[in-house]
C-alpha positions, 0 to 999 in steps of 0.5 A, a space after each residue: 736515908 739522908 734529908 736533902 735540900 734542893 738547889 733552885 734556878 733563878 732563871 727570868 721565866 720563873 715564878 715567884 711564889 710558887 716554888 717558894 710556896 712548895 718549899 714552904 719558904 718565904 718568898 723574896 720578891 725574885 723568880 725561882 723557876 727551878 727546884 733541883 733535887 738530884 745529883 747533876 754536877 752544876 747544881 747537886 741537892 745537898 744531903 744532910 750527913 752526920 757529918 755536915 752538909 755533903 753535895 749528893 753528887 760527890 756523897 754518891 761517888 765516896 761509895 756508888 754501890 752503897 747508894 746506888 746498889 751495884 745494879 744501878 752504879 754498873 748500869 749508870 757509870 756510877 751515877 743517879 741516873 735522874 734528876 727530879 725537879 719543880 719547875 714554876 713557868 710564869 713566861 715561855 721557855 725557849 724553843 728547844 730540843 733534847 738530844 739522844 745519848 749519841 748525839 750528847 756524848 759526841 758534841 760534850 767531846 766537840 766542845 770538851 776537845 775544843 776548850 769550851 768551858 763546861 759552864 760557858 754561856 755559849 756551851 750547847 753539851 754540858 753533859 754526855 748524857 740524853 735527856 728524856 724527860 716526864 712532866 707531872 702537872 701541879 696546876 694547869 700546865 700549857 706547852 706546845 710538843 712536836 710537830 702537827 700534821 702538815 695539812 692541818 698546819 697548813 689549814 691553820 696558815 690559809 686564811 692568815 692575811 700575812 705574806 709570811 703564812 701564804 710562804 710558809 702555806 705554800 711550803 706545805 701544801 708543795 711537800 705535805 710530809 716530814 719533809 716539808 715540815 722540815 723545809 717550814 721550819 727550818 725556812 723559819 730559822 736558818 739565818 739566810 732565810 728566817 724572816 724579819 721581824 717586821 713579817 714577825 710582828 706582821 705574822 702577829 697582828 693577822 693572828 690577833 685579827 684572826 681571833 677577834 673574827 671568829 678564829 678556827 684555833 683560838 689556842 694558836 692565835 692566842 700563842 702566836 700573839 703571846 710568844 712575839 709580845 714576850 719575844 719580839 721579832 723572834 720567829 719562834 713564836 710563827 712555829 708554833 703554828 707548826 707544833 702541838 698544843 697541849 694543856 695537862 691538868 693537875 695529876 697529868 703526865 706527858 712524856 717528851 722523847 729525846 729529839 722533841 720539839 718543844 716549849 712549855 709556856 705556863 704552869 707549875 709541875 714536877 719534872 723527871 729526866 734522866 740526869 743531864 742539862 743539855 738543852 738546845 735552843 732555837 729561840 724565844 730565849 735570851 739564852 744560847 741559841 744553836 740553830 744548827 745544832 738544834 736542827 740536826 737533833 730534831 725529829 719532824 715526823 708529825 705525832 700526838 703528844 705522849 700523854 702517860 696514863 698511871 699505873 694504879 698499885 695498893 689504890 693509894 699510889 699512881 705510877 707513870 712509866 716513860 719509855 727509857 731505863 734512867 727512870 720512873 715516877 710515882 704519886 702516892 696519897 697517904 691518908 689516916 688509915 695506916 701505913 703503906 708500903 711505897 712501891 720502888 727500888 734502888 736509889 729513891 727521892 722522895 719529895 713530900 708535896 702536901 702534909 706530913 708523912 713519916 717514912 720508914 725504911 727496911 734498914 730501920 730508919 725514920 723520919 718525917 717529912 713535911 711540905 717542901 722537905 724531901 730525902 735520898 733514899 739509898 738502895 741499901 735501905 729497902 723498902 719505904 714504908 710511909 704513913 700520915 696525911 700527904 702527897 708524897 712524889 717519888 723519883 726511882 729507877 725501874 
């Protein structure tokens, strides 16, 4: 069992106390969006050795089966197969989507055969690996995920005295399916087609008349008016009519598949996916945006959000189970009455949110961790046991 120290994301869009807060640093006046314990190669978390300061990424290549066990180095090309994450949104992230496994492997060999540097801006695949991913809400956390019923987009567009709403109207009452919600979205974003920023901003303006009259969706209105001020001109912000909305509060959990539509667009929680970086953009962002690639990734079939509800083991502990192989995540609270074995297995982080608890491990080893501190646990370490007064997360691989 080693410490660790996460490596954090200054992006724009981040906040800046709360992922100082839950590092218990001081804060320095900068946004931090993200917090990285994990072994992705752009960003590894930096264990703690007996021998100094090792990036975890390369701790774990000296001896996979040590760190992972042998089951887990085989299963993942040697390699954690998770990245866990904070992640503190104070503005919308971009529009963007996640790719399947097949897709990543073959556009990282697209750009790798082209010569596109792996950390270049313009780089859309910086890994050939998926990118399922589950958010744990801290605070109250608002995003939009997926695509909405077709009716009931076009319900939403019908009394939008816009010209842009009665086009985009017109698209899904023609073709009420996947198909036409496509047709919208892509309309939306293609650069042959997508509007000016003028019907954007016009686009915005029926939104906020809408909602100083009596809106049948608040929450929409409210978003539309919120995206095109943060992003003007963008029409990222007129999909969002297109796209679910959800709120999840503190201790909920939501699963987004590869392929995906989405956007967080407020709020503080702790993310796990499996270990990639690869994001494609479509807008509200001043980063790359791949409209082409995004597009050829996306899935428009109309679905709720996949809401993941906990598994309740010992009372003390809460674990959601997503749908993929790369990983798990569970929430334990430890109170005064004594010690408690976490349940998981084969390489752990455990990242303590709360309090004091002092771990202990099958091989013998302990020690505490307070709030912000977090630790690899290897898979020859057997169990954790843990203790004291604390919420603890842990990240592991089912």
């Amino acid at each position: 069992m080693y410490r660790i120290t996460p490596a954090t994301q200054d992006y724009a869009w981040g906040s800046t106390t709360a992922i100082p807060d839950a590092l218990a640093r001081i804060p320095d006046g900068r946004p931090v969006a993200e917090a990285w314990f994990g072994a992705h190669t752009r960003a590894p978390a930096v264990a703690e050795t007996a021998d100094g300061p090792v990036p975890l990424d390369q701790l774990i290549a000296a001896d996979p089966d040590l760190h992972l066990g042998a089951d887990v180095a085989s299963r993942f090309r040697s390699q954690l197969p998770y990245l866990l994450k904070i992640i503190a949104a104070d503005a919308p992230l971009s529009l963007q989507v996640h790719p399947a496994i097949e897709r990543a492997r073959a556009g990282f060999a697209r750009e790798e055969a082209a010569g596109v540097p792996v950390d270049a801006p313009e780089r859309s695949y910086r890994d050939a690996n998926h990118k399922p991913e589950l958010v744990y809400a801290l605070t109250r956390l608002d995003a939009m995920v997926g695509f909405r019923a077709p009716r009931r987009a076009a319900e939403l567009l019908a009394e939008l005295d816009a010209p842009l709403a009665a086009d985009l109207h017109a698209l899904l009452v023609d073709d009420p399916t996947s198909t036409g919600v496509r047709g919208a979205f892509e309309w939306l974003l293609l650069p042959d087609t997508r509007p000016s920023a003028a019907d954007v901003a016009k686009f915005a303006d029926a939104c906020a008349r809408r909602l100083a009259e009596g809106s049948p969706s608040p929450r929409t209105d409210r978003t539309v008016i919120r995206l095109a001020a943060a992003y003007p001109g963008d029409p990222g912000a007129v999909t969002s009519v297109l796209l679910n909305p959800v709120t999840l509060r503190p201790g909920e959990a939501l699963f987004i598949p590869a392929g995906a539509v989405h956007a967080y667009l407020r709020g503080v929680g702790v993310e796990i996916m499996a270990n990639s970086d690869n994001v494609l953009r479509a807008g509200l962002t001043t980063k790359h945006v791949d409209v082409a690639e995004l597009l050829s990734n996306v899935d428009c079939v109309a679905a709720p959000p996949i809401r993941i509800a906990p598994e309740r083991v010992f009372t003390s502990t809460r674990i959601y189970y997503a749908p993929v192989d790369d990983f798990e995540l569970s929430v334990t609270r430890l109170t005064d009455e004594g010690p408690i074995r976490i349940p998981g297995r084969g390489p752990r982080i455990m990242l303590c949110l709360e309090g004091e608890a002092e771990l202990s491990t099958g091989s013998g080893q302990s020690f505490s961790l307070t709030r912000g501190q977090s630790a690899f646990v290897l898979a020859t370490d057997g169990h954790v046991t843990a203790a004291g007064d604390a919420l603890v997360v842990q990240a592991d691989v089912p």
